[in-house]
Biopython code that builds the backbone (N, CA, C, O; Angstrom):
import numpy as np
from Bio.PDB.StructureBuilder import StructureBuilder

atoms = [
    (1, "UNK", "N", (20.454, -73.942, 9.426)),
    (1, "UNK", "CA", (19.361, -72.992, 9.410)),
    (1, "UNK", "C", (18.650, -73.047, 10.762)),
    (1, "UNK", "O", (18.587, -74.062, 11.454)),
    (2, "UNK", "N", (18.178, -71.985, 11.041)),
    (2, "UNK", "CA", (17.537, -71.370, 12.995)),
    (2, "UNK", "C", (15.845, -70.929, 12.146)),
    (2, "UNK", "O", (15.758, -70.251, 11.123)),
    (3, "UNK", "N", (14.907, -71.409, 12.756)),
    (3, "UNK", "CA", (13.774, -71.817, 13.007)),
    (3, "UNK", "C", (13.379, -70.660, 14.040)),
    (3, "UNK", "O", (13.397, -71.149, 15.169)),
    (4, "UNK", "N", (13.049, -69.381, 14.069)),
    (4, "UNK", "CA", (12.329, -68.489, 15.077)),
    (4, "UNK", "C", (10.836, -68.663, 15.061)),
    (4, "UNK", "O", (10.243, -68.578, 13.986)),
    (5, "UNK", "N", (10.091, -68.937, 16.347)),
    (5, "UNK", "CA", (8.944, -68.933, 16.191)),
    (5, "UNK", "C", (8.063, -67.988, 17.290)),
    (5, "UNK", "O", (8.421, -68.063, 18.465)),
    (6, "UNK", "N", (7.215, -67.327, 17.038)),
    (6, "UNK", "CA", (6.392, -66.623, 17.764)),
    (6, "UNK", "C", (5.292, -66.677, 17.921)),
    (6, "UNK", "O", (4.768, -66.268, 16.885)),
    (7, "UNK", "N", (4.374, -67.017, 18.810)),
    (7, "UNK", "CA", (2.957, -67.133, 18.699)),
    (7, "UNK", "C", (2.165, -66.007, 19.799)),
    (7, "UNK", "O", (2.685, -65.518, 20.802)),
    (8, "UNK", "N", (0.515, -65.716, 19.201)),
    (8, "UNK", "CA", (0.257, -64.445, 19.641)),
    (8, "UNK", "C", (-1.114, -65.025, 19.612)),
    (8, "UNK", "O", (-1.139, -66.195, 19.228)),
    (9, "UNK", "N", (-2.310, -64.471, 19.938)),
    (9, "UNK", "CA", (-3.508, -64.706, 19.988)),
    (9, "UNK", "C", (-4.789, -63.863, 19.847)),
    (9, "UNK", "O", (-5.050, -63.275, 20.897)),
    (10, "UNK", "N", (-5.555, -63.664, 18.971)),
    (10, "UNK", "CA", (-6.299, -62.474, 19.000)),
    (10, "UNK", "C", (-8.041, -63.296, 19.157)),
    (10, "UNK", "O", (-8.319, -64.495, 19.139)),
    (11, "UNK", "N", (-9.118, -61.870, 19.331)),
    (11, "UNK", "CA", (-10.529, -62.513, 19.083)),
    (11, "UNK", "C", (-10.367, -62.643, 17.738)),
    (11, "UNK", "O", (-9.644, -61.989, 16.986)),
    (12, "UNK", "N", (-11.473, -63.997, 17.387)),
    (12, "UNK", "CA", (-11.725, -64.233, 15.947)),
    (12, "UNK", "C", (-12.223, -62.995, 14.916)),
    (12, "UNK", "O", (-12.171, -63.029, 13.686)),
    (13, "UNK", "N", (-12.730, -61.872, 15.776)),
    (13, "UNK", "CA", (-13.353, -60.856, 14.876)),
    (13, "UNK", "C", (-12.165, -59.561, 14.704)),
    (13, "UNK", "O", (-12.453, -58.388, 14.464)),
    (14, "UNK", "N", (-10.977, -60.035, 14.867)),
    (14, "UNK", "CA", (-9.794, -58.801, 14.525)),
    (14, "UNK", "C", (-8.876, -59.932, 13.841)),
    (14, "UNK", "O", (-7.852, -59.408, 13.401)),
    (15, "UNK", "N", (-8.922, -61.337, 13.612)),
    (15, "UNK", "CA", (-8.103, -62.209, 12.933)),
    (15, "UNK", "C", (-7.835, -61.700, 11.356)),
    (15, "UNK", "O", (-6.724, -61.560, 10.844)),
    (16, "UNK", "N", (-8.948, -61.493, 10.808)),
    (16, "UNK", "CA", (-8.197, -60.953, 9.127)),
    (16, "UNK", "C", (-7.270, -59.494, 9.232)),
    (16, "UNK", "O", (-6.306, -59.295, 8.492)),
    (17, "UNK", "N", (-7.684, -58.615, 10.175)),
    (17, "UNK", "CA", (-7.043, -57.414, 10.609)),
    (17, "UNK", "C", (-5.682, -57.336, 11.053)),
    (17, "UNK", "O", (-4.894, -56.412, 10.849)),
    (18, "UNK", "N", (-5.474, -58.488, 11.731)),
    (18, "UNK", "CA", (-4.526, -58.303, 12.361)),
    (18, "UNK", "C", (-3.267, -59.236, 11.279)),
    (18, "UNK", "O", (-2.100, -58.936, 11.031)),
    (19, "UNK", "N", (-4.067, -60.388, 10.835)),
    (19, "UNK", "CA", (-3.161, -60.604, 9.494)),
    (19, "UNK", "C", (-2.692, -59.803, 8.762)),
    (19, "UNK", "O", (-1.498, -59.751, 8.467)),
    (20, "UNK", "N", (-3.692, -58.950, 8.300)),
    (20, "UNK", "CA", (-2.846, -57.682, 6.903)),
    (20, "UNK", "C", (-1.917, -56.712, 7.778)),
    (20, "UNK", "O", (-0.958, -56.040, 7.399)),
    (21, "UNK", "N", (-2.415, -56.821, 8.916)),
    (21, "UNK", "CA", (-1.320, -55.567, 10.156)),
    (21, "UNK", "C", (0.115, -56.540, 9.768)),
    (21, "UNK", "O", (0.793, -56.092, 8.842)),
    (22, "UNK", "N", (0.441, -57.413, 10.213)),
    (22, "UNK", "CA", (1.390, -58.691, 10.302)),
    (22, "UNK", "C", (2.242, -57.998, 8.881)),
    (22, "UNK", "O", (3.342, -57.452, 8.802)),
    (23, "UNK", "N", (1.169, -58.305, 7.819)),
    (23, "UNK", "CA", (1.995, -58.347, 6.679)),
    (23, "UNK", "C", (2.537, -57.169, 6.062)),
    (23, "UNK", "O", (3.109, -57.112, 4.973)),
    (24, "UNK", "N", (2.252, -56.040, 7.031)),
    (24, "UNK", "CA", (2.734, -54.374, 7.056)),
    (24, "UNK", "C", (4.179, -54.244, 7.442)),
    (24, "UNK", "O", (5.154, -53.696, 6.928)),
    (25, "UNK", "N", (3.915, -55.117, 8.803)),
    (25, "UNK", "CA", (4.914, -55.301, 9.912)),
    (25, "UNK", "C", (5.907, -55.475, 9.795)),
    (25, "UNK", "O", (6.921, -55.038, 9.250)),
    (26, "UNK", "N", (5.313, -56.721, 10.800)),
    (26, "UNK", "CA", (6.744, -58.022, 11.113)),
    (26, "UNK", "C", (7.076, -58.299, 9.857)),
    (26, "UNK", "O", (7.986, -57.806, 9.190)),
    (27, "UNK", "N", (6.498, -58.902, 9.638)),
    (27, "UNK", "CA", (6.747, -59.927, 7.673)),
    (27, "UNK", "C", (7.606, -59.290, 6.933)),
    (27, "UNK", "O", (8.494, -59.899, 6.336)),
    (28, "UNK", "N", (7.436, -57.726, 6.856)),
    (28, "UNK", "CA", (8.337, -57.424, 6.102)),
    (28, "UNK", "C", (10.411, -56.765, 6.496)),
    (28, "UNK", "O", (11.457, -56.763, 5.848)),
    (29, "UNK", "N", (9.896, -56.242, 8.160)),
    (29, "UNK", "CA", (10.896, -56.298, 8.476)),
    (29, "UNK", "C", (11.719, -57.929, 8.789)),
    (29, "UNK", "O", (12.897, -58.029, 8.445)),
    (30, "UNK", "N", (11.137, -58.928, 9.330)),
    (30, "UNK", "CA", (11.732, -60.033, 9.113)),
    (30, "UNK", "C", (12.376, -60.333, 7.744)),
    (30, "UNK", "O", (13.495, -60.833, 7.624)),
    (31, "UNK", "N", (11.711, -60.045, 6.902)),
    (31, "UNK", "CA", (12.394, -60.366, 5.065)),
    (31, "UNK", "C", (13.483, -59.497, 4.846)),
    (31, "UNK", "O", (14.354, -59.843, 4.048)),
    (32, "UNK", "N", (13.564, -58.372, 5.462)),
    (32, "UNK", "CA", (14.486, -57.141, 5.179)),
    (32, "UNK", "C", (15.831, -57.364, 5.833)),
    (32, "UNK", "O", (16.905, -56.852, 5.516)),
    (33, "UNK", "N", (15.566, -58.249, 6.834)),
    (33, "UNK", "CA", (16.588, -58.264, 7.595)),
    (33, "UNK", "C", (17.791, -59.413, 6.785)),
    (33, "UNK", "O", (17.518, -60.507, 6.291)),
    (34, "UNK", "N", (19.506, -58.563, 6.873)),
    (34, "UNK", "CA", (20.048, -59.713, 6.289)),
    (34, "UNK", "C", (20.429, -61.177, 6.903)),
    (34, "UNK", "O", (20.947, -61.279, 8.016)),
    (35, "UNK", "N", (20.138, -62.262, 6.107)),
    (35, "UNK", "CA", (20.039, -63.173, 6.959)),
    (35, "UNK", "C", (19.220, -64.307, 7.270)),
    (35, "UNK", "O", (19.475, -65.456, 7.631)),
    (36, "UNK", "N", (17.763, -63.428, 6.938)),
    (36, "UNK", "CA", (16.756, -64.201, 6.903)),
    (36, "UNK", "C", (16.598, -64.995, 5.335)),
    (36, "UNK", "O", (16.876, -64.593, 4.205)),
    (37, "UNK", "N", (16.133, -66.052, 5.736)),
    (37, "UNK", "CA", (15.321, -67.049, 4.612)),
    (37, "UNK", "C", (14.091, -67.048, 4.136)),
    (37, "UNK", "O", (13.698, -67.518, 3.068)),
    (38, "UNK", "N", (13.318, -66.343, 5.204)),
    (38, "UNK", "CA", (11.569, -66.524, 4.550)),
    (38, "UNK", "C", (11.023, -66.510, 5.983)),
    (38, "UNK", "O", (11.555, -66.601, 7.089)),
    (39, "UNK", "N", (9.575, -66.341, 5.486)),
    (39, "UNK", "CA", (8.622, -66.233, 6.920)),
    (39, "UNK", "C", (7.441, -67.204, 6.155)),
    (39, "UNK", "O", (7.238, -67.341, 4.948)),
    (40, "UNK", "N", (6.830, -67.745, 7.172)),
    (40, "UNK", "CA", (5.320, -68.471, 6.980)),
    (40, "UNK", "C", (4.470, -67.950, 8.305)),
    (40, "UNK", "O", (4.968, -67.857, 9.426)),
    (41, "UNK", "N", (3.469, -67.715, 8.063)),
    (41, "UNK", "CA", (2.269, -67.112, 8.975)),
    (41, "UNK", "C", (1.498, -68.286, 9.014)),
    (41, "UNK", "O", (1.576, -68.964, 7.989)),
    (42, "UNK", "N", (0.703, -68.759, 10.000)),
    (42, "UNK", "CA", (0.236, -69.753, 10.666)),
    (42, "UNK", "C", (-1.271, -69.127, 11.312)),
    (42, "UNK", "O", (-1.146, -68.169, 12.075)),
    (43, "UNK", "N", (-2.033, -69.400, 11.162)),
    (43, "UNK", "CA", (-3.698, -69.044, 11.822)),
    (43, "UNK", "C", (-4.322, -70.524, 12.326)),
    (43, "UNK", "O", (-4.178, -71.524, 11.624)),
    (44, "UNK", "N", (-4.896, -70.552, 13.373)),
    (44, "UNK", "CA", (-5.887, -71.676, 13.862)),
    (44, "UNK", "C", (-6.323, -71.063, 14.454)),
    (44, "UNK", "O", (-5.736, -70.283, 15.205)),
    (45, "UNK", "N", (-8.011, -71.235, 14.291)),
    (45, "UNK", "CA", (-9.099, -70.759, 15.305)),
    (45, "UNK", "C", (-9.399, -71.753, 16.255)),
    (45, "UNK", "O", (-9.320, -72.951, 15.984)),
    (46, "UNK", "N", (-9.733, -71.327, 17.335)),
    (46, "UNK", "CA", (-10.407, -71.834, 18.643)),
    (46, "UNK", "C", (-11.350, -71.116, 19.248)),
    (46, "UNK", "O", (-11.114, -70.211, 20.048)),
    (47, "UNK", "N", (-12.516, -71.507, 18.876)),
    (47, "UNK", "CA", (-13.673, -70.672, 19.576)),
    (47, "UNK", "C", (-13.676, -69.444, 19.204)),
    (47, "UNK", "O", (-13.635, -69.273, 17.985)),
    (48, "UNK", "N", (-13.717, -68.386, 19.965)),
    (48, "UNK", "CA", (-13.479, -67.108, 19.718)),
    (48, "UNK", "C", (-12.037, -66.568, 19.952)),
    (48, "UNK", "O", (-11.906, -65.519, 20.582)),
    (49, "UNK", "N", (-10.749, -67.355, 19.386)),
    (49, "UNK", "CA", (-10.022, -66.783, 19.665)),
    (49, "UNK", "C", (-9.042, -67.636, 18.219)),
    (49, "UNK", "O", (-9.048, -68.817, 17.870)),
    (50, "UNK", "N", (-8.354, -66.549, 17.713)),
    (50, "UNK", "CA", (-7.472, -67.433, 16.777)),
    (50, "UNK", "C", (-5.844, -67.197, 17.301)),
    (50, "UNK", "O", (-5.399, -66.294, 18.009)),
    (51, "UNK", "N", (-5.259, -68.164, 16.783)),
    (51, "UNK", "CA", (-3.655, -68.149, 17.274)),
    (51, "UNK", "C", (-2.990, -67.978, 15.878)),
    (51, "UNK", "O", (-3.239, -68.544, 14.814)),
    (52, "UNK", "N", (-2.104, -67.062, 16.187)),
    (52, "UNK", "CA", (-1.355, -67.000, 14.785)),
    (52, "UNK", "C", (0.235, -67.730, 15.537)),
    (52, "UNK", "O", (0.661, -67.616, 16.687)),
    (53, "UNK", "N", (0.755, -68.400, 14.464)),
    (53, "UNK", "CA", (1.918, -68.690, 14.850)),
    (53, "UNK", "C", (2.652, -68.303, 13.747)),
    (53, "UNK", "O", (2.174, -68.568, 12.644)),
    (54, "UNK", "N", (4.159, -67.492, 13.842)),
    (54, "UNK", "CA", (4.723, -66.843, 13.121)),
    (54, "UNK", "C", (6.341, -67.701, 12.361)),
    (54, "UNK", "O", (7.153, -66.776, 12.394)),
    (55, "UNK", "N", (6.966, -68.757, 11.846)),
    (55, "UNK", "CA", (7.943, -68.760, 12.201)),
    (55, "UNK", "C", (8.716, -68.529, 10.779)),
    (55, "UNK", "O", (8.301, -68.825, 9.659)),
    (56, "UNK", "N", (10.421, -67.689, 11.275)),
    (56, "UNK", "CA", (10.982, -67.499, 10.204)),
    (56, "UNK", "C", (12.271, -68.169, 10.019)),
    (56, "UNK", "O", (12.447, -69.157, 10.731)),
    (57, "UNK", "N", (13.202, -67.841, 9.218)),
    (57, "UNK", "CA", (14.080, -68.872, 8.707)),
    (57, "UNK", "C", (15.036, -67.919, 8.946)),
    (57, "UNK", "O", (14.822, -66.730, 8.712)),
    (58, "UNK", "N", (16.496, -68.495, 9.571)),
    (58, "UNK", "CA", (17.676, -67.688, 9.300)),
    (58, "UNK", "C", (18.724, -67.976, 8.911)),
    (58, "UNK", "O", (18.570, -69.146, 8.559)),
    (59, "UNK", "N", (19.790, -67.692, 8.712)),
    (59, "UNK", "CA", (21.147, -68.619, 8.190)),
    (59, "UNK", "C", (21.900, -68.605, 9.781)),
    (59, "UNK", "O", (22.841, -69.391, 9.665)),
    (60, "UNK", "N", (21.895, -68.196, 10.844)),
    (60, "UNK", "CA", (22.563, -67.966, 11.889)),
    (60, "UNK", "C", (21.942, -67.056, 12.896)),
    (60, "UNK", "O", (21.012, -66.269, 12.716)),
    (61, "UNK", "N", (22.753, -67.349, 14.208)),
    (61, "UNK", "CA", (21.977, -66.325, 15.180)),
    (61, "UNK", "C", (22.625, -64.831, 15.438)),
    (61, "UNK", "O", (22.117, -64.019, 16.212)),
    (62, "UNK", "N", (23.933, -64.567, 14.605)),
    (62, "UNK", "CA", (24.326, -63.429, 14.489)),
    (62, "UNK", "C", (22.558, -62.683, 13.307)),
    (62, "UNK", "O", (21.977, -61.632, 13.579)),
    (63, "UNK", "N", (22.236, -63.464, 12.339)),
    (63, "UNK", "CA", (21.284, -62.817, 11.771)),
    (63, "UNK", "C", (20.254, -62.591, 12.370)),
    (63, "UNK", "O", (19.562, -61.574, 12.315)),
    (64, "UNK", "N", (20.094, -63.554, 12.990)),
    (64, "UNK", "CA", (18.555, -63.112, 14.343)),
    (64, "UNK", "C", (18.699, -62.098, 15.278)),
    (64, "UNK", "O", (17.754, -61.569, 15.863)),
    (65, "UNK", "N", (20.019, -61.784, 15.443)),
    (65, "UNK", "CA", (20.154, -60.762, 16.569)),
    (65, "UNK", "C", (20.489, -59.593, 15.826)),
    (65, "UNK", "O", (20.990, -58.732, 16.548)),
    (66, "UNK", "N", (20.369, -59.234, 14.485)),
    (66, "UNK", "CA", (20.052, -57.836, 13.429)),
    (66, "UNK", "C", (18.622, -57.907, 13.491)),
    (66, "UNK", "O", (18.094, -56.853, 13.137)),
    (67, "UNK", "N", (17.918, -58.712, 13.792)),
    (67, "UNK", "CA", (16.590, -58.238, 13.938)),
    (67, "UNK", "C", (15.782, -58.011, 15.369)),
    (67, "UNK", "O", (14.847, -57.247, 15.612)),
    (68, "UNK", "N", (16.551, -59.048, 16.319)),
    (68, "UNK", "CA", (15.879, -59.320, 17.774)),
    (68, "UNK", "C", (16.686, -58.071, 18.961)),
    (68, "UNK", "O", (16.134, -57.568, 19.940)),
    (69, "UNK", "N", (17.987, -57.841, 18.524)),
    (69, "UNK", "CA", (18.802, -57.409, 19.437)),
    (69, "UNK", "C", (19.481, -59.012, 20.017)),
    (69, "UNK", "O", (19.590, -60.181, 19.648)),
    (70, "UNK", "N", (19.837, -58.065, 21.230)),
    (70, "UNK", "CA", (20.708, -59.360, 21.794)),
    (70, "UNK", "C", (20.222, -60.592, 22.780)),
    (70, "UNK", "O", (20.625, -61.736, 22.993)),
    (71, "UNK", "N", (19.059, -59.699, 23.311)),
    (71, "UNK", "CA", (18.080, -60.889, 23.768)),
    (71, "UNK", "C", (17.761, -61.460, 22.955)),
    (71, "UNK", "O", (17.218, -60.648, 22.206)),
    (72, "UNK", "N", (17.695, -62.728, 22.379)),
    (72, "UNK", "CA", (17.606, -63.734, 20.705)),
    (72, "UNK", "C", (15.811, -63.688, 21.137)),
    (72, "UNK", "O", (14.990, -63.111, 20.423)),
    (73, "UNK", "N", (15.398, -64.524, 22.621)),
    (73, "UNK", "CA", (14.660, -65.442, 22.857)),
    (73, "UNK", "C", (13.185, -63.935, 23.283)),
    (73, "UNK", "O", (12.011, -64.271, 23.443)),
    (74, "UNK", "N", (13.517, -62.823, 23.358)),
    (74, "UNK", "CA", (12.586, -61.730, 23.897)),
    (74, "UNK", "C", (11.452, -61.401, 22.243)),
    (74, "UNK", "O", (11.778, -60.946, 21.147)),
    (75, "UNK", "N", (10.633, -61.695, 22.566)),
    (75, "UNK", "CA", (9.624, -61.282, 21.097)),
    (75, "UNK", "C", (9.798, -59.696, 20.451)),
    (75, "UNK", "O", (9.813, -58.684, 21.152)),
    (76, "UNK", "N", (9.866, -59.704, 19.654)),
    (76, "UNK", "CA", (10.076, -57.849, 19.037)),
    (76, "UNK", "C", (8.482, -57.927, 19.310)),
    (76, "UNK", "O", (7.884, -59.001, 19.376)),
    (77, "UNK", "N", (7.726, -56.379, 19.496)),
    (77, "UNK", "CA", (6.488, -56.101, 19.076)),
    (77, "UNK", "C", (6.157, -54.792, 18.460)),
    (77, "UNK", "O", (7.110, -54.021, 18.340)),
    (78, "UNK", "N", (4.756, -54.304, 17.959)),
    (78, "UNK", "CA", (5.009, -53.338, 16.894)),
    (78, "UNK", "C", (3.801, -52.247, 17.813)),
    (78, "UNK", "O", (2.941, -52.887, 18.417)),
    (79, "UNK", "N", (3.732, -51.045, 17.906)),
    (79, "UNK", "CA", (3.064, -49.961, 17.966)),
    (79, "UNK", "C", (1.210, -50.628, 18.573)),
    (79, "UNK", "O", (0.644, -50.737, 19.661)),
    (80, "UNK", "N", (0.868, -50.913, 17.157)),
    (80, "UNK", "CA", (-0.544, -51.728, 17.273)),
    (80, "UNK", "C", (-0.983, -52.571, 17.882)),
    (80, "UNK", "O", (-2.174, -52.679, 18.173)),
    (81, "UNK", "N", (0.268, -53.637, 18.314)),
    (81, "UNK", "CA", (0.034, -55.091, 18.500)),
    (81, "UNK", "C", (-1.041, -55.342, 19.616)),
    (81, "UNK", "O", (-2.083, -55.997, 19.666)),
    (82, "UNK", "N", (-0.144, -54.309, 20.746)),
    (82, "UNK", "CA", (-2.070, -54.113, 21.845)),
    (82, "UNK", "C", (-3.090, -54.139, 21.498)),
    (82, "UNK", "O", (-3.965, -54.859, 21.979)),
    (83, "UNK", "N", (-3.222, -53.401, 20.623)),
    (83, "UNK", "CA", (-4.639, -53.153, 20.206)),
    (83, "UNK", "C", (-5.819, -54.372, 19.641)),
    (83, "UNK", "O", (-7.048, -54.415, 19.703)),
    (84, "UNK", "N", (-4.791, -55.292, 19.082)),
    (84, "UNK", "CA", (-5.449, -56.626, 18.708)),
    (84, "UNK", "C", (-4.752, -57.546, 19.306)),
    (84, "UNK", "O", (-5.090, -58.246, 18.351)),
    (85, "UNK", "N", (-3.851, -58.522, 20.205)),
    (85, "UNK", "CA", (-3.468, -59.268, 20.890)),
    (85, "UNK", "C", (-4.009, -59.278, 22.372)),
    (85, "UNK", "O", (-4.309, -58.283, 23.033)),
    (86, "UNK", "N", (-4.088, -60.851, 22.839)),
    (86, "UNK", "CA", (-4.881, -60.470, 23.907)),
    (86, "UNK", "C", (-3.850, -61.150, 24.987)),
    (86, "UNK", "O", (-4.321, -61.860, 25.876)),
    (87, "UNK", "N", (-2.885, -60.995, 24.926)),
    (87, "UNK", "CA", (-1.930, -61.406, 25.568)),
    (87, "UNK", "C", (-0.604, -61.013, 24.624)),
    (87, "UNK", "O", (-0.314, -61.425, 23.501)),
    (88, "UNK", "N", (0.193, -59.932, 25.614)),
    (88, "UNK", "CA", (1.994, -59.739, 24.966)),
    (88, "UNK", "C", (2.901, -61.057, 25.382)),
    (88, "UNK", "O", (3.485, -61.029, 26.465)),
    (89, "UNK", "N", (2.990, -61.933, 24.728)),
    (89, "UNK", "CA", (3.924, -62.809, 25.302)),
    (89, "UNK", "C", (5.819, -62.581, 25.126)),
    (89, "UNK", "O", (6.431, -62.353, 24.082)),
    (90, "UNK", "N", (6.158, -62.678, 25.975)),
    (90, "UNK", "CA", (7.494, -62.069, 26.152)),
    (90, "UNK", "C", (8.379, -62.692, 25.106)),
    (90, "UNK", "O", (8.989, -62.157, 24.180)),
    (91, "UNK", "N", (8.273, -64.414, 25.613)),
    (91, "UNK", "CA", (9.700, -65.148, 24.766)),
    (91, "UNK", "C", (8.773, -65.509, 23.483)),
    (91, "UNK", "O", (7.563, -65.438, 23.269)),
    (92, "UNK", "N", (10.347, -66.098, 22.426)),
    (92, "UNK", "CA", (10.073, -66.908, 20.886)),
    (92, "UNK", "C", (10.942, -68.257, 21.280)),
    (92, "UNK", "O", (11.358, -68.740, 22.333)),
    (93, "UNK", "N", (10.985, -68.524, 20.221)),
    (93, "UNK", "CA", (11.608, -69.982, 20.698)),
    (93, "UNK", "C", (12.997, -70.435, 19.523)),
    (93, "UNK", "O", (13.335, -69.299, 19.190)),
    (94, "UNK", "N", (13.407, -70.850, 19.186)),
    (94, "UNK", "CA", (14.429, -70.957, 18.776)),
    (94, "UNK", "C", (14.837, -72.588, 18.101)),
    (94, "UNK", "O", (15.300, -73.305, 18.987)),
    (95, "UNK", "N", (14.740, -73.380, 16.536)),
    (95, "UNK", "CA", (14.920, -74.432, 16.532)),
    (95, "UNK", "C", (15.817, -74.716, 15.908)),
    (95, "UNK", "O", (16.059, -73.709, 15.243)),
    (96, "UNK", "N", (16.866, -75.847, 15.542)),
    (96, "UNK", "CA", (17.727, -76.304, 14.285)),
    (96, "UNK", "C", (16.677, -76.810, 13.044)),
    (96, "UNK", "O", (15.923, -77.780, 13.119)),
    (97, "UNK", "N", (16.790, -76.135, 12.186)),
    (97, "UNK", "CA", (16.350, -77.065, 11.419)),
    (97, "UNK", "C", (16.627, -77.805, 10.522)),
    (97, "UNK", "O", (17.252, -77.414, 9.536)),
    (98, "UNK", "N", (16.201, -79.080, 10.686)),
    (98, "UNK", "CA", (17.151, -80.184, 10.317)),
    (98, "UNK", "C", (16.592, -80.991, 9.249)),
    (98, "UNK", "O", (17.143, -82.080, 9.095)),
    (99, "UNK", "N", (15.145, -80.573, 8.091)),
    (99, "UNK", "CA", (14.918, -80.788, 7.613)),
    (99, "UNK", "C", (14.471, -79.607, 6.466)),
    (99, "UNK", "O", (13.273, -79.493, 6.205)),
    (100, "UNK", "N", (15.362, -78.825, 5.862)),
    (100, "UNK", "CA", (14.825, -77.490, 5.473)),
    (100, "UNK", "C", (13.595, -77.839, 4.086)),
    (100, "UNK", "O", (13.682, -78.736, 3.248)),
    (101, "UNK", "N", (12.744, -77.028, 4.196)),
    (101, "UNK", "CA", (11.444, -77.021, 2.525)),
    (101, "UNK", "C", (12.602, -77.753, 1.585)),
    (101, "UNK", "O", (13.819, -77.644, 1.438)),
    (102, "UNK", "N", (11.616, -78.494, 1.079)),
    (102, "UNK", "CA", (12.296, -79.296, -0.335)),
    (102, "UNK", "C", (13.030, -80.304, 0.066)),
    (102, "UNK", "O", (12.834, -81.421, -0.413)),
    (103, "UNK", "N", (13.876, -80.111, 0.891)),
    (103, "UNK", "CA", (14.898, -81.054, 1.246)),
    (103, "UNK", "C", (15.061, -82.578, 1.760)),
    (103, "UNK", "O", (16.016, -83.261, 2.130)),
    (104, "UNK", "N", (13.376, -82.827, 1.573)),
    (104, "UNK", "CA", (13.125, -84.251, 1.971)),
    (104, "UNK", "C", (13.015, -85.094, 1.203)),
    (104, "UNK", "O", (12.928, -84.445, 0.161)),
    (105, "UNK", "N", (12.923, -86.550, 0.816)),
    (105, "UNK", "CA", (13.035, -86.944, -0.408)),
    (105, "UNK", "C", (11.380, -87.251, -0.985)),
    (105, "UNK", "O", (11.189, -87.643, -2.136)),
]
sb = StructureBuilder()
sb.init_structure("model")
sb.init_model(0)
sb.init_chain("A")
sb.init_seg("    ")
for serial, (resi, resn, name, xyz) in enumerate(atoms, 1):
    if name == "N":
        sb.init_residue(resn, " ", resi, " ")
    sb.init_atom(name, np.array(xyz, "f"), 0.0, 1.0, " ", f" {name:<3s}", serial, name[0])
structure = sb.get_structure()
């Protein structure tokens, strides 16, 4: 299993906004896509600024690249995302994961 992760950053006063945007979005085209395992959404505030970190689950990187294209490591983004991100960050990151949910004793 491949570990995609994306992180993005908004002001604290578009953070619930930009969550339910997320769960319009990404969230659901990530789930749609075949291949994928699941998504978890991630929030931490800092001052006036919260970080969402995004990461999803795949069975392979042929499945990541039905959703990413062929650049694996280039972030997809959506229509809105300007509008509440205060920085487009280009790359995601990519992990093995070697301990999948549940699977620990």
């Amino acid at each position: 299993m491949i570990a995609r992760t994306w992180h993005g950053t908004v002001p604290t006063d578009k953070a619930d906004a930009y969550h339910q945007y997320l769960l319009v979005t990404g969230v659901p085209d990530l789930q749609a896509t075949p291949g994928n395992r699941g998504v978890t959404v991630y929030r931490r505030y800092d001052g006036e600024v919260a970080h969402f970190l995004l990461t999803s689950y795949w069975d392979s990187l042929d499945a990541i690249r039905r959703f990413a294209g062929d650049d694996l490591e280039r972030a997809r983004y959506y229509p809105a995302d300007r509008e509440f991100l205060l920085e487009i960050e280009p790359r995601v990151t990519h992990y093995a994961v070697l301990d999948p949910p549940g699977m620990l004793p």
